[in-house]
Residue frames as qw, qx, qy, qz and C-alpha x, y, z in Angstrom:
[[0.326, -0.268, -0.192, 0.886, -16.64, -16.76, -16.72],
 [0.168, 0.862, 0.458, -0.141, -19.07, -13.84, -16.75],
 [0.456, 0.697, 0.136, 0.537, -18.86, -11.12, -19.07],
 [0.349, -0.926, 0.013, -0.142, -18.42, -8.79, -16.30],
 [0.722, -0.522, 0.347, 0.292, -15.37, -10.36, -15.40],
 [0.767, 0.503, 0.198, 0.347, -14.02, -10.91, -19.15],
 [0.128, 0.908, 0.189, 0.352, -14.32, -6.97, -19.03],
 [0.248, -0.950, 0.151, -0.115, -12.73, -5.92, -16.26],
 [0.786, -0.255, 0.391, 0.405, -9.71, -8.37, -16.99],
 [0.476, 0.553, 0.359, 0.581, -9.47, -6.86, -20.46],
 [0.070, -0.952, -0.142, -0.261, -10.00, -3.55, -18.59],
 [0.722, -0.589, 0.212, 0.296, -7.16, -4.52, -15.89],
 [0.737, -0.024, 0.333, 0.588, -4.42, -5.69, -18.77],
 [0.219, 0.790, 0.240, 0.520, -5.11, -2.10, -20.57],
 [0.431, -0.892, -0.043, -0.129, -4.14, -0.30, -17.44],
 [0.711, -0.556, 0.305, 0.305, -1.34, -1.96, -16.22],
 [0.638, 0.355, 0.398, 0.555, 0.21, -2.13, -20.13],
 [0.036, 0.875, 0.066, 0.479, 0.12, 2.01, -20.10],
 [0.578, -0.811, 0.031, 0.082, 2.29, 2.22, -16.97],
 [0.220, 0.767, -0.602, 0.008, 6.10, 3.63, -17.36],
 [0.969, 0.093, -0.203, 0.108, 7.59, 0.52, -16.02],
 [0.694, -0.594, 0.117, 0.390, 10.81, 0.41, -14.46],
 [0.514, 0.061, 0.244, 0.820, 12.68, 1.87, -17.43],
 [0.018, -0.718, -0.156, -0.678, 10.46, 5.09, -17.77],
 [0.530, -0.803, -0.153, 0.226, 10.89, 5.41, -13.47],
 [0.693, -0.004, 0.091, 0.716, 14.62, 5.55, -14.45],
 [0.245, 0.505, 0.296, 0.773, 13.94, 8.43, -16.97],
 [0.268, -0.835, -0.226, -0.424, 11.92, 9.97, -14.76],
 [0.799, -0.480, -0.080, 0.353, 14.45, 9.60, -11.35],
 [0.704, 0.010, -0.100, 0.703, 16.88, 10.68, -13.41],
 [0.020, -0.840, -0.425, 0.336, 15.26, 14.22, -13.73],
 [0.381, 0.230, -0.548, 0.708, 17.32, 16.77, -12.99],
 [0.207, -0.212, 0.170, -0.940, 14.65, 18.75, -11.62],
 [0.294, 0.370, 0.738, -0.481, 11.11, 17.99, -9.94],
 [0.504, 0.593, 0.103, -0.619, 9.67, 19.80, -13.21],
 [0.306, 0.458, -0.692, -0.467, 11.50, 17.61, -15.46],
 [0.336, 0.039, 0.878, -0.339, 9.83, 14.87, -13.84],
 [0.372, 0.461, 0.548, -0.591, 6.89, 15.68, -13.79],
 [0.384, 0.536, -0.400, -0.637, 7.10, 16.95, -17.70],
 [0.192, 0.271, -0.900, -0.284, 7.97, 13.00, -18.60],
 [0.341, 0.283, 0.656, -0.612, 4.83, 12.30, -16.72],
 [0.516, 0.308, 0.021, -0.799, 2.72, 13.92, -19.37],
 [0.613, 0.169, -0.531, -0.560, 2.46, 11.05, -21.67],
 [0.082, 0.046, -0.917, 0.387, 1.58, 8.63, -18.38],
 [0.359, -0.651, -0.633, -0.213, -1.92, 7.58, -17.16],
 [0.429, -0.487, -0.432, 0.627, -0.60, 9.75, -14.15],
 [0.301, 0.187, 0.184, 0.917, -0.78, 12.99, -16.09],
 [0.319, -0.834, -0.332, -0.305, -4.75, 14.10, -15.19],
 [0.504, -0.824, -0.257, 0.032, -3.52, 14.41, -12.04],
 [0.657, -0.441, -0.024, 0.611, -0.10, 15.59, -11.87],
 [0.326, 0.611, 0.293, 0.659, -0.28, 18.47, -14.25],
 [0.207, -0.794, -0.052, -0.569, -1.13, 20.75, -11.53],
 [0.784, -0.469, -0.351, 0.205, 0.61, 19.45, -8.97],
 [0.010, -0.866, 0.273, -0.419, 2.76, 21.69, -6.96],
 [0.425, -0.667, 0.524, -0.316, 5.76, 20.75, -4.75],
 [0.246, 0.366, -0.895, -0.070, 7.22, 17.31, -4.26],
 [0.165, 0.235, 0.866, -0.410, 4.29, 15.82, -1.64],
 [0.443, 0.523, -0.047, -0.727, 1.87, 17.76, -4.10],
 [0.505, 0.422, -0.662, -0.359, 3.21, 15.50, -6.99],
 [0.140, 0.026, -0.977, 0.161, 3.83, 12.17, -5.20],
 [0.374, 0.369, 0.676, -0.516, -0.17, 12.38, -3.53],
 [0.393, 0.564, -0.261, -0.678, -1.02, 13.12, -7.20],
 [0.196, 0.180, -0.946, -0.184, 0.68, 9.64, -8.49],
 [0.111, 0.256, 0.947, -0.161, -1.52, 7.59, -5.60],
 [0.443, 0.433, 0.304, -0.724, -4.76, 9.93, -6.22],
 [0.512, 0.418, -0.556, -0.503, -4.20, 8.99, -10.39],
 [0.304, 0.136, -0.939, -0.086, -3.83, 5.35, -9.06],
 [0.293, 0.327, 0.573, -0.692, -7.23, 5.43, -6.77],
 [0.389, 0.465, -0.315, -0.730, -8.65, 6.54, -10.25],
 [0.455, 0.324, -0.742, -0.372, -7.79, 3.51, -11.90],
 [0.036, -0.049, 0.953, -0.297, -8.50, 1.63, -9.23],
 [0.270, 0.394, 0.442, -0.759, -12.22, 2.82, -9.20],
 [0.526, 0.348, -0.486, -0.605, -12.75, 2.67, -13.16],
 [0.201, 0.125, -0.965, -0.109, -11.83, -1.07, -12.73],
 [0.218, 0.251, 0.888, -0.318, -14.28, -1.91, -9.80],
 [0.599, 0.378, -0.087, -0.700, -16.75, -0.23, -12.14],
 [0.395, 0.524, -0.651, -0.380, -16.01, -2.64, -14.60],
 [0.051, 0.110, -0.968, 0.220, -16.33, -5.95, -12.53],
 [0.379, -0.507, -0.541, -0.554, -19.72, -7.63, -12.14],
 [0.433, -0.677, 0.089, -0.589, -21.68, -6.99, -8.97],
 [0.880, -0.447, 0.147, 0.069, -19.94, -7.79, -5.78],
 [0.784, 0.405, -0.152, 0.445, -17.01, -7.95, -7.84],
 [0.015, -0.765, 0.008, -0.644, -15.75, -4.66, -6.21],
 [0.627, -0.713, 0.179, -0.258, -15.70, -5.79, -2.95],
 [0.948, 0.159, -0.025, 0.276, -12.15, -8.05, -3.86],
 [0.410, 0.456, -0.111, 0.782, -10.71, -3.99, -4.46],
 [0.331, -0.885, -0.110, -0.308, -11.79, -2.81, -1.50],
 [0.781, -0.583, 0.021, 0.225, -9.28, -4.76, 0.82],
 [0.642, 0.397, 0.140, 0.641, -6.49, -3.91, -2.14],
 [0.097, 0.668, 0.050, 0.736, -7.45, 0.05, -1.70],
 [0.524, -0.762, -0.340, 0.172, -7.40, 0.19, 2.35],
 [0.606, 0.006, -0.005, 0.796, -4.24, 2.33, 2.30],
 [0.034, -0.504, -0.148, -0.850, -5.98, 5.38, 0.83],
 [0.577, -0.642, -0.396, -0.312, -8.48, 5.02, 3.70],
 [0.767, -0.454, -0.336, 0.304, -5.68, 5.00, 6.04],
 [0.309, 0.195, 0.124, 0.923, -4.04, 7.65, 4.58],
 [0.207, -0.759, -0.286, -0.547, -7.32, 9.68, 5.01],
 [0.659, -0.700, -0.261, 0.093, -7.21, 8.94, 8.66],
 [0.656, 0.015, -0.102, 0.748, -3.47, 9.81, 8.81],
 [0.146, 0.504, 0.179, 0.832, -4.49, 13.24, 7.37],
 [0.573, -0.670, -0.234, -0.411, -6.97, 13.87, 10.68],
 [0.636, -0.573, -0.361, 0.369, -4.73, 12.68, 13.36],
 [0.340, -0.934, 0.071, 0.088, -3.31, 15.49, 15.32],
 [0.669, 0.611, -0.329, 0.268, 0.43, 16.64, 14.31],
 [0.722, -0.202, -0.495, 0.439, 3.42, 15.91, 16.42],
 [0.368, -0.848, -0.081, 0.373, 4.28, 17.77, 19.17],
 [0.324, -0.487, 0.351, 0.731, 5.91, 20.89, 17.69],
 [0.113, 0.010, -0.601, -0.791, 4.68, 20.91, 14.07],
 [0.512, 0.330, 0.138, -0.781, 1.56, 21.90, 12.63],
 [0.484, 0.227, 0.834, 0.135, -0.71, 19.46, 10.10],
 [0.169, -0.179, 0.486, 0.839, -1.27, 20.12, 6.89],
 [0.662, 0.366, 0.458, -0.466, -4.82, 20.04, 5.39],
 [0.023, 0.174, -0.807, -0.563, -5.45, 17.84, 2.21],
 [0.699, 0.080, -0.257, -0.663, -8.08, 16.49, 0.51],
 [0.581, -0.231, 0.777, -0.071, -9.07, 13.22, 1.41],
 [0.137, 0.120, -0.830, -0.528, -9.20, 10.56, -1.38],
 [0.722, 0.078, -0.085, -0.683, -12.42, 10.25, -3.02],
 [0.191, -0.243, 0.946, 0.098, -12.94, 6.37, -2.39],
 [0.585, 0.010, -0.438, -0.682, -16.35, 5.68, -3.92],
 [0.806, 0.264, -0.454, -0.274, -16.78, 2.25, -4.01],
 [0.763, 0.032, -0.576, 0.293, -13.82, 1.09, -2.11],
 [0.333, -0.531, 0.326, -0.708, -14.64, 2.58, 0.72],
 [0.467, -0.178, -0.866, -0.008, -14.91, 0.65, 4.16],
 [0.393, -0.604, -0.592, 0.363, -15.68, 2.91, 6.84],
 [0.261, 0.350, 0.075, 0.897, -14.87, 6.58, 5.49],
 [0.281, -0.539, -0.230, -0.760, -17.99, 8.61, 5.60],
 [0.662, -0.706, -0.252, -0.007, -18.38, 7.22, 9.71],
 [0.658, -0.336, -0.081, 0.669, -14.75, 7.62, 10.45],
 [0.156, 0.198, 0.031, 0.967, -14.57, 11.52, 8.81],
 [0.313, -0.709, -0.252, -0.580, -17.16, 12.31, 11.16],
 [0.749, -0.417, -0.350, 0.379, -15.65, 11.21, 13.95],
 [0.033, 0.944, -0.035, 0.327, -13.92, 14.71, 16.13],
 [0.491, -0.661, 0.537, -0.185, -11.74, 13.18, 18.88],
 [0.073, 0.412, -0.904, 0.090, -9.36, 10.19, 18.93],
 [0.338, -0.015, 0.878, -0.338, -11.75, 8.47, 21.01],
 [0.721, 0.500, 0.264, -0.402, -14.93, 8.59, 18.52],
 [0.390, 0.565, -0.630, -0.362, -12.19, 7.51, 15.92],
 [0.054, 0.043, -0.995, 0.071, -11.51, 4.21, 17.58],
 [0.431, 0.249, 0.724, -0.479, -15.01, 3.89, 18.52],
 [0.534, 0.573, -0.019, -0.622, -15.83, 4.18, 14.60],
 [0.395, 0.390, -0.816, -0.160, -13.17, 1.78, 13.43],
 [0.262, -0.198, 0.841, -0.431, -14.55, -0.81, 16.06],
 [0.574, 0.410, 0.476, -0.526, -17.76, -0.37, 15.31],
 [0.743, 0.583, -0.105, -0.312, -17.00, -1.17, 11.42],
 [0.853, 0.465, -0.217, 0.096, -14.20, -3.98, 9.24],
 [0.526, 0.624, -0.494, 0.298, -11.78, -2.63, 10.37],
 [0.716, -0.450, -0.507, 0.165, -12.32, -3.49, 14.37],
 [0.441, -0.896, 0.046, 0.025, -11.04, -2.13, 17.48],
 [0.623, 0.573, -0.401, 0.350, -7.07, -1.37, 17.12],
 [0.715, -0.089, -0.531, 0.446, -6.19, -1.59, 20.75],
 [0.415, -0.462, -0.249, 0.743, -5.84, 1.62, 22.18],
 [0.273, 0.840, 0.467, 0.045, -6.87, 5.75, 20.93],
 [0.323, -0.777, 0.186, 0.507, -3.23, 7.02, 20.26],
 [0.275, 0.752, -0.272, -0.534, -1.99, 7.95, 17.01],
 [0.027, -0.505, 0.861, 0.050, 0.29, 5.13, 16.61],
 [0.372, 0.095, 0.896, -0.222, -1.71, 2.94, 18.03],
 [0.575, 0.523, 0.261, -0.573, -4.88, 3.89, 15.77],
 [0.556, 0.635, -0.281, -0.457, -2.88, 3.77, 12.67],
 [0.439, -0.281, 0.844, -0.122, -0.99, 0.35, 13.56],
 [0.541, 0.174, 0.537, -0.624, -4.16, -0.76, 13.98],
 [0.575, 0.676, -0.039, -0.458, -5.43, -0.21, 10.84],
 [0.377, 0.711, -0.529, -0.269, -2.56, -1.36, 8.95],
 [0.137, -0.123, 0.960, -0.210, -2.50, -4.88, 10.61],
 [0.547, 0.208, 0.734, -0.344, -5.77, -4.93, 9.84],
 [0.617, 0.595, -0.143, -0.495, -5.59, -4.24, 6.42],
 [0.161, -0.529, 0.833, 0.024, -3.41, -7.49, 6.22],
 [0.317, 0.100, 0.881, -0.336, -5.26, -9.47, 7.90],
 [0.585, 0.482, 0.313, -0.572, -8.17, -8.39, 5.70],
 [0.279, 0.682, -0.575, -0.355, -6.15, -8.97, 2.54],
 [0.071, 0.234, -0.965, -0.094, -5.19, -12.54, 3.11],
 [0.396, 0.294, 0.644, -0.584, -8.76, -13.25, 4.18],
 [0.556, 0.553, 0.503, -0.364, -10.81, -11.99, 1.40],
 [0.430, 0.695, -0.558, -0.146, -7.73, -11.84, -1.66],
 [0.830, -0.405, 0.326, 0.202, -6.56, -15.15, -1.69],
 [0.778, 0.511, 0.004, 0.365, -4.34, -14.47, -4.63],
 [0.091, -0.669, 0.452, -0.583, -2.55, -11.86, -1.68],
 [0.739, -0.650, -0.126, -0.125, -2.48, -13.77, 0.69],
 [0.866, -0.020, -0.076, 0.494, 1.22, -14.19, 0.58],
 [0.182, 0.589, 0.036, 0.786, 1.74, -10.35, -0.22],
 [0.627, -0.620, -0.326, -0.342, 0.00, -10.12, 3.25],
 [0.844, -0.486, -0.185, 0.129, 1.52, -11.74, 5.16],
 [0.450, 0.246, -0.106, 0.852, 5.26, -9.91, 3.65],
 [0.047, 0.670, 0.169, 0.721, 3.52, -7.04, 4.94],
 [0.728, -0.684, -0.041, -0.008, 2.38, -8.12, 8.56],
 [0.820, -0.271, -0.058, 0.500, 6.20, -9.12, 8.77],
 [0.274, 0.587, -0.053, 0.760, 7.44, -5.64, 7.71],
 [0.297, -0.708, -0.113, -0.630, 5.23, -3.98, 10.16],
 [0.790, -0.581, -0.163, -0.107, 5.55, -5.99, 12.79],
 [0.791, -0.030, -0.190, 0.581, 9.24, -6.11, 12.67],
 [0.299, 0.467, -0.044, 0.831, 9.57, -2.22, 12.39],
 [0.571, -0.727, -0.213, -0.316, 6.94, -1.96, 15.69],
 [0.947, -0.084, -0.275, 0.142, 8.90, -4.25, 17.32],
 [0.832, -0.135, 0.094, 0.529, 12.67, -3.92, 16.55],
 [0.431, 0.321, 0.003, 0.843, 13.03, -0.27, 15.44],
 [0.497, -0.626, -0.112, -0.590, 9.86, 2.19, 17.04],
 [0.232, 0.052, -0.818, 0.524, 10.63, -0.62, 20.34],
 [0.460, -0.159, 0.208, -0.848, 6.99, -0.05, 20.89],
 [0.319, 0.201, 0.921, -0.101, 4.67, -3.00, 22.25],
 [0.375, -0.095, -0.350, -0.853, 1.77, -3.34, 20.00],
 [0.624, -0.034, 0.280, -0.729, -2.22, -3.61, 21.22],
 [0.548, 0.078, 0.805, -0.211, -3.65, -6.79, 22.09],
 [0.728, 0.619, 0.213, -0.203, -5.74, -6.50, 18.51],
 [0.655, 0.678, -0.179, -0.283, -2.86, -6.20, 16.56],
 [0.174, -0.506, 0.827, -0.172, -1.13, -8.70, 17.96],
 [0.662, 0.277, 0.574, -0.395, -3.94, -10.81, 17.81],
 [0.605, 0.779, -0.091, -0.138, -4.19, -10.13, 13.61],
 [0.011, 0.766, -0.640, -0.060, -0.22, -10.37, 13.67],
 [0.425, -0.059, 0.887, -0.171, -0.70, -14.11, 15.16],
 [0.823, 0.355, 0.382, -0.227, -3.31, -15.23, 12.35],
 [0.666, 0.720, -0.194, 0.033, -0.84, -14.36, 9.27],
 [0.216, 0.800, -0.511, 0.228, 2.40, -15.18, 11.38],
 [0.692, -0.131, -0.635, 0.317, 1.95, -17.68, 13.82],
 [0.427, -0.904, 0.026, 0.016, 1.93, -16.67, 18.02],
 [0.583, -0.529, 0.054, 0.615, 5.86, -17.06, 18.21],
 [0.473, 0.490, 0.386, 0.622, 6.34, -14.73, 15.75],
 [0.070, -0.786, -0.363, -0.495, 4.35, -12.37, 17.05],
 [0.668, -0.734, 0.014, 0.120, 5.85, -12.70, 20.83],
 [0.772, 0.246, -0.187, 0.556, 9.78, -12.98, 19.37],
 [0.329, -0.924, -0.079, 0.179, 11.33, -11.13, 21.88],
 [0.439, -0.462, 0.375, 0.673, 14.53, -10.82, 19.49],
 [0.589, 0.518, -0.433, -0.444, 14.81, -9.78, 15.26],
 [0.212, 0.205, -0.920, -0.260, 16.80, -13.23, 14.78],
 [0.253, 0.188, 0.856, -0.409, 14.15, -14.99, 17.25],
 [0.478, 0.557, 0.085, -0.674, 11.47, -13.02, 15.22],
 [0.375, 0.561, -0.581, -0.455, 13.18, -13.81, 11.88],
 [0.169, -0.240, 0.947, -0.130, 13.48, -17.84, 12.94],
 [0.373, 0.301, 0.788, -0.387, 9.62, -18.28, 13.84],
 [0.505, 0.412, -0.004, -0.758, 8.24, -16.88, 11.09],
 [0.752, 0.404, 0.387, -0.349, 6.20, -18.94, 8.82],
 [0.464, -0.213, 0.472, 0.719, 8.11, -20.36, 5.62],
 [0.176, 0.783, 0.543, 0.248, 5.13, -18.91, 3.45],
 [0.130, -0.988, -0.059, 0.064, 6.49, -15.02, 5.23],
 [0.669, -0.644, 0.141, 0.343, 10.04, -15.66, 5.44],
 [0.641, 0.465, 0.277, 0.544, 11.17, -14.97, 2.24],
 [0.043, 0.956, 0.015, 0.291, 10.76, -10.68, 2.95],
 [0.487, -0.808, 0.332, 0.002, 13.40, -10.86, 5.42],
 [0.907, -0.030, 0.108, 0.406, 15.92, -13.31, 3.42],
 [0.522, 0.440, -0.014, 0.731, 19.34, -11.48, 3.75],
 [0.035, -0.744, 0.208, -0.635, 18.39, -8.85, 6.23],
 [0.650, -0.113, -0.655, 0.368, 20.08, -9.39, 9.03],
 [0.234, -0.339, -0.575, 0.707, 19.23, -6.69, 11.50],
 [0.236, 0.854, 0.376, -0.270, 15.86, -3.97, 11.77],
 [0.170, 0.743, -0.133, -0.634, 18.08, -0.76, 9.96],
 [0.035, -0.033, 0.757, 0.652, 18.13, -3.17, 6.64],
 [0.374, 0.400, 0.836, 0.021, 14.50, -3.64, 6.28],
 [0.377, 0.690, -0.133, -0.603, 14.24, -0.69, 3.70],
 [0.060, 0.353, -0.848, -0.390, 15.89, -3.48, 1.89],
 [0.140, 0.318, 0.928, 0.133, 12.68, -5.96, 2.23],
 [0.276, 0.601, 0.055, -0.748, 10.81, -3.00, 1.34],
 [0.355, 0.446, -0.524, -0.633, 12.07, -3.15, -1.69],
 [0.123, -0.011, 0.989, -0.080, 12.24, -6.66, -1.67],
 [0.223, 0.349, 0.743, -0.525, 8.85, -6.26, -1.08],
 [0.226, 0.716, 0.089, -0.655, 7.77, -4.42, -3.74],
 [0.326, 0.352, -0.718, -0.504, 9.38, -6.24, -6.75],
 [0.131, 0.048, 0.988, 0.062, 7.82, -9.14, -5.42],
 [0.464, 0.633, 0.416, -0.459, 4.07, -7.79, -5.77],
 [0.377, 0.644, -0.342, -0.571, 5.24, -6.21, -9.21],
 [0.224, 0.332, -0.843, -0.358, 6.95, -9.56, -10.54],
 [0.131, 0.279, 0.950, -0.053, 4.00, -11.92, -9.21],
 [0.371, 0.632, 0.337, -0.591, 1.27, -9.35, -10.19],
 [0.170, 0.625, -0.556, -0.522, 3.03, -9.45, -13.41],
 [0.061, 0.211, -0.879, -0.423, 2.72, -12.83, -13.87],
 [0.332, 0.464, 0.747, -0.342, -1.20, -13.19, -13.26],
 [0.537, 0.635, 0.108, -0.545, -2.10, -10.69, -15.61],
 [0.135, 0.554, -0.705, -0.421, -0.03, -13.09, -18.10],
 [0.544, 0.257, 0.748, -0.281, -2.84, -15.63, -17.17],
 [0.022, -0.052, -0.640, -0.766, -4.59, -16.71, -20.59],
 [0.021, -0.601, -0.788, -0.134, -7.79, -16.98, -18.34],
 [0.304, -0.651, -0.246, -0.651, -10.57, -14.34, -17.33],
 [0.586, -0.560, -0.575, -0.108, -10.95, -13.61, -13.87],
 [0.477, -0.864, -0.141, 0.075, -10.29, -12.62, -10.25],
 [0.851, -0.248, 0.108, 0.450, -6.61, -13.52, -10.48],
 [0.454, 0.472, 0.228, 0.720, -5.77, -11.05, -13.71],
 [0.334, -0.820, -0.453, -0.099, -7.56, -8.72, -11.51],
 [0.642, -0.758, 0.087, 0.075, -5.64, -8.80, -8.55],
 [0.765, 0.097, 0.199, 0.605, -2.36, -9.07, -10.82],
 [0.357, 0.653, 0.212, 0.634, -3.38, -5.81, -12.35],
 [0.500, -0.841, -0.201, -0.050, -3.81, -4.08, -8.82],
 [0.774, -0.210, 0.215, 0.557, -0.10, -5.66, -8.02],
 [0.514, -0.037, 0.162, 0.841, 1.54, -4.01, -10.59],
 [0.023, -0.727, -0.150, -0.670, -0.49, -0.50, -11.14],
 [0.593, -0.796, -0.082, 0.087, 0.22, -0.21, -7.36],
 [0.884, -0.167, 0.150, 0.409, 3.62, -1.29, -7.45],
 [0.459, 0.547, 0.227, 0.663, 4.32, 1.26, -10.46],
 [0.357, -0.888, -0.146, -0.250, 2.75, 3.98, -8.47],
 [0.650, -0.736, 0.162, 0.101, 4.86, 3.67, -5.62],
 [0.713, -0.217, 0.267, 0.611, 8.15, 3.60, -7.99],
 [0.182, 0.761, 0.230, 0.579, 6.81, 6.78, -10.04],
 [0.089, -0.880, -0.065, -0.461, 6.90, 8.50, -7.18],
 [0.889, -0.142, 0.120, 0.418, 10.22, 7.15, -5.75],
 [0.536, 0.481, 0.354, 0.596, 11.37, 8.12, -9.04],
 [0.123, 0.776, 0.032, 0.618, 10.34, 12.06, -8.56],
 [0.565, -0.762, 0.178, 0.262, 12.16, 12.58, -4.88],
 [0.708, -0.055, 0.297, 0.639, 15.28, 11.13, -7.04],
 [0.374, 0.555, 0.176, 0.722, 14.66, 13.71, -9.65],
 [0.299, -0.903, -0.229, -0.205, 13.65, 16.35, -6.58],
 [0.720, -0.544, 0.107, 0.418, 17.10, 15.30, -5.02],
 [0.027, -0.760, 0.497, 0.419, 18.96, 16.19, -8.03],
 [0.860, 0.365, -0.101, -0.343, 18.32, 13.56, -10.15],
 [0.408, 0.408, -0.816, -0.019, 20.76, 10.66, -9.22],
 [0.848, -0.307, -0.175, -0.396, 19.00, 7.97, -8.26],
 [0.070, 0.730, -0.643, 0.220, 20.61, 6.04, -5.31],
 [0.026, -0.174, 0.984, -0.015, 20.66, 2.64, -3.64],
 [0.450, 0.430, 0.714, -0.320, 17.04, 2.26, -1.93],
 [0.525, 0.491, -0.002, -0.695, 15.87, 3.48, -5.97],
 [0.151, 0.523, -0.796, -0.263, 18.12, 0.99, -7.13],
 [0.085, -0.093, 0.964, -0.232, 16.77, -1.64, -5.00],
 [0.586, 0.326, 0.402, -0.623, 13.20, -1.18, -6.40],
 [0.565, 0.568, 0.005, -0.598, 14.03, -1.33, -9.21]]
């Protein structure tokens, strides 16, 4: 194992070992307040960035921006090429950028944010934030990783994207590949069986490599639930109809944390500890900032906080 790698495994298990964990979300959930939160924060890798945050979406885009950070130190850390493993890991933020550009619904107005600095794990930023119209969007994602999504509506753009970050995932992460596929089956079920929207020939297409075609065609949830793959079917064990699947959310989510958890408990060096450490400094993220709605609500955390945690 190259030294490069040694490093950024030794750099990974130092990261993820500094994260509150599921007892400091508690503490922090319980709140009362959004400022009491945010206070228990300070002694968190999240603090650079949430010190100045303002507002509850202020604070939560603060968490993922602090976890982008880390994400970026690592690929530093990795030897050359190494970096391209965290790109497919960090597509979210990239989709999030786009998000921030599409056009708000009818009736409400869009906010302006910063987009996340992605450095490194960039795949197609700096062509796609030049893009001015819908249509030069798709024609930017085509034309780069992430392919054509199918169609140049909102929905359809951001689908797109998010099927293809899957698909990319199980491809070039095989230690995700399984995390992947939970994810195609989220999405695809919530297209499906709750939105009731067909999805584009591409992400159908992408849906069918990580799911199988009847999966992708199920023209019912159980029919859906049946075909799937036994490698996918686990996210869905127990929900029985589309308005539980906040429940394989969660579901979702401890599993990344408790198998990301146990790679970085590897005794070797390498990709795996890597992609463990991703797992759970994502995972954390995305229950830190759970955690401060609960305390924003009034600090009692309630089932879906339960169920993360």
């Amino acid at each position: 194992m190259s030294a490069g790698w040694v490093a950024g495994a030794v750099r990974a298990r130092a990261f993820a070992a500094r994260c509150p964990g599921a007892e400091g979300a508690r503490e922090i959930a319980r709140g009362p307040t959004l400022d009491d939160a945010l206070r228990r924060l300070a002694t968190t890798p999240y603090a650079r960035y949430t010190r100045a945050a303002v507002g509850l979406a202020g604070a939560q885009r603060a968490v993922a921006a602090a976890l982008l950070w880390q994400l970026r130190v690592l690929a530093g850390w990795l030897p050359r090429g190494g970096a391209r493993l965290l790109v497919p890991l960090a597509s979210g933020f990239e989709i999030a950028n786009v998000v921030s550009r599409l056009p708000a619904p009818e009736g409400g107005r869009a906010e302006a944010v910063e987009p996340y600095r992605l450095g490194a794990l960039e795949t197609a930023w700096r062509s796609l934030e030049r893009a001015g119209t819908l249509q030069e969007l798709r024609a930017a994602l085509a034309a780069s990783r992430w392919g054509d999504p199918g169609d140049d509506t909102p929905w359809a753009l951001v689908t797109g994207m998010r099927m293809a970050a899957a698909r990319r995932v199980a491809v070039f992460v095989p230690p995700a590949r399984r995390w992947a596929q939970g994810r195609a089956v989220l999405l695809t079920a919530r297209e499906l069986f709750v939105h009731r929207r067909s999805p584009t020939r591409s992400v159908r297409r992408d849906a069918a490599r990580l799911l199988g075609a009847r999966a992708s065609a199920a023209p019912s949830y159980p029919e859906f639930r049946e075909s799937l793959p036994s490698t996918a079917r686990w996210v869905l064990t127990d929900v029985d109809e589309p308005g539980e699947l906040w429940r394989a959310e969660a579901r979702w989510w401890r599993t990344v944390q408790a198998e990301g958890a146990a790679m970085l408990r590897q005794g070797r060096y390498g990709p795996a500890v890597v992609v463990g450490a991703v797992a759970s400094l994502s995972a954390d993220a995305w229950r830190v900032r759970a955690a401060l709605e609960s305390a924003a609500r009034g600090g009692r955390p309630g089932e879906a906080f339960d169920a993360l945690v």
